[in-house]
C-alpha positions as CSV (number, residue, x, y, z in Angstrom):
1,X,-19.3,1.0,-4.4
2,X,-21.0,3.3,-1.8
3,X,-23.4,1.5,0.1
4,X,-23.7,4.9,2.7
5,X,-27.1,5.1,1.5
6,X,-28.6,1.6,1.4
7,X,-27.5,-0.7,4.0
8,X,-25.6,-0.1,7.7
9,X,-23.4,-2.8,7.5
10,X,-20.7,-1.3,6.0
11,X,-20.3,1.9,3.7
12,X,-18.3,1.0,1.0
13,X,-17.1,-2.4,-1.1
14,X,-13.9,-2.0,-2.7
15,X,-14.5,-5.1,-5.4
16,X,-11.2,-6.5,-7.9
17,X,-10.2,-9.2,-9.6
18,X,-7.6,-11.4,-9.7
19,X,-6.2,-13.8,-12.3
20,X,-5.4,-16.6,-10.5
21,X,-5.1,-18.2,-6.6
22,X,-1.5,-16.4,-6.2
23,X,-2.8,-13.4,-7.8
24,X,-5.6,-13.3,-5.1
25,X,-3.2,-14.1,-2.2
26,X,-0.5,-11.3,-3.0
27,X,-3.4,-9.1,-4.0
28,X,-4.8,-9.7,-0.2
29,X,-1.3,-9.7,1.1
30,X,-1.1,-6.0,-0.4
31,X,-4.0,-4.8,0.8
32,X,-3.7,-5.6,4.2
33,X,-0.2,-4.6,4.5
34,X,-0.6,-1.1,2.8
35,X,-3.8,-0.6,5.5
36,X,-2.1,-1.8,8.2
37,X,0.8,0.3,7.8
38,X,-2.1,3.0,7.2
39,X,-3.1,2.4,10.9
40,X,-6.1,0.1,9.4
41,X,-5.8,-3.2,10.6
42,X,-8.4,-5.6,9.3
43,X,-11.1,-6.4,11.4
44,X,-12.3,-9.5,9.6
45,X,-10.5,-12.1,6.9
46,X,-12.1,-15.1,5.6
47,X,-11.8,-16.5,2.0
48,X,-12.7,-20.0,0.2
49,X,-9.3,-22.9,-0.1
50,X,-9.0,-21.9,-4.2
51,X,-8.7,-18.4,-3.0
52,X,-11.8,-17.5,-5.8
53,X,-12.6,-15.1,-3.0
54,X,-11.1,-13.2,-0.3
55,X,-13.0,-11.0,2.0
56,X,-11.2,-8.5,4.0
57,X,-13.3,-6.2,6.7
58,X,-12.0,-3.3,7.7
59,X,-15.7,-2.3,9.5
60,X,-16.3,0.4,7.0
61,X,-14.8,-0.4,4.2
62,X,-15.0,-4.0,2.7
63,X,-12.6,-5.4,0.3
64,X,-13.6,-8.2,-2.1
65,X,-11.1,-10.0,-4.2
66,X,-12.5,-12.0,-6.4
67,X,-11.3,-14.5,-9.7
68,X,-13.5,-13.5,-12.8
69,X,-15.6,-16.5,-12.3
70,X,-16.4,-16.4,-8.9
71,X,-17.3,-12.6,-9.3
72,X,-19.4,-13.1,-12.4
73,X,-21.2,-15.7,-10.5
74,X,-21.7,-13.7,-7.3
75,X,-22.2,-10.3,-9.2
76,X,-22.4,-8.0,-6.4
77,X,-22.6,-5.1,-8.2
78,X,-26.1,-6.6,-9.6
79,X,-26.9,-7.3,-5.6
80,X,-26.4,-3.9,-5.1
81,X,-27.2,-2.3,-8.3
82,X,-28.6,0.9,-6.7
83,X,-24.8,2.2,-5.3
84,X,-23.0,4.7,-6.7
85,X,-20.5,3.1,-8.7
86,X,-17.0,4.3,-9.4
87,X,-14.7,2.1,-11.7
88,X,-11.2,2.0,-11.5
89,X,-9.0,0.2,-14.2
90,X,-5.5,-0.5,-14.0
């Protein structure tokens, strides 16, 4: 999602989701390691015990890994339904 255009707090969220706890870990574990060996360390990591959600900030970019539930529930691309959206399947 590009968010250059509606908010300074970050420009883009990079949203996915996982099928599982362990799926969310390795898929943080993946990300952080392929940015940090990028020269992108993350800035910021926080995520809930059931790992439904994992936030990783790298200052511009913000990575949201979510379960299905947790992300139909928080539905941030409602929240920010006027970014440009580009989809990405596997």
């Amino acid at each position: 999602m590009d968010l250059r255009e509606l908010t300074d707090i970050t420009d883009y969220f990079v949203i996915c989701t996982a099928e599982s706890g362990p799926h969310t870990e390795a898929l943080c574990d993946a990300v952080i390691e392929g940015m940090e060996k990028a020269g992108y360390p993350p800035w910021h990591v926080e995520g809930d015990a059931d790992r439904s959600w994992v936030l990783i900030d790298f200052v511009d970019v913000v990575v949201h890994i979510f379960q299905q539930d947790t992300r139909q529930f928080y539905a941030l691309e409602r929240l920010w339904g006027d970014a440009q959206i580009e989809e990405i399947s596997p």
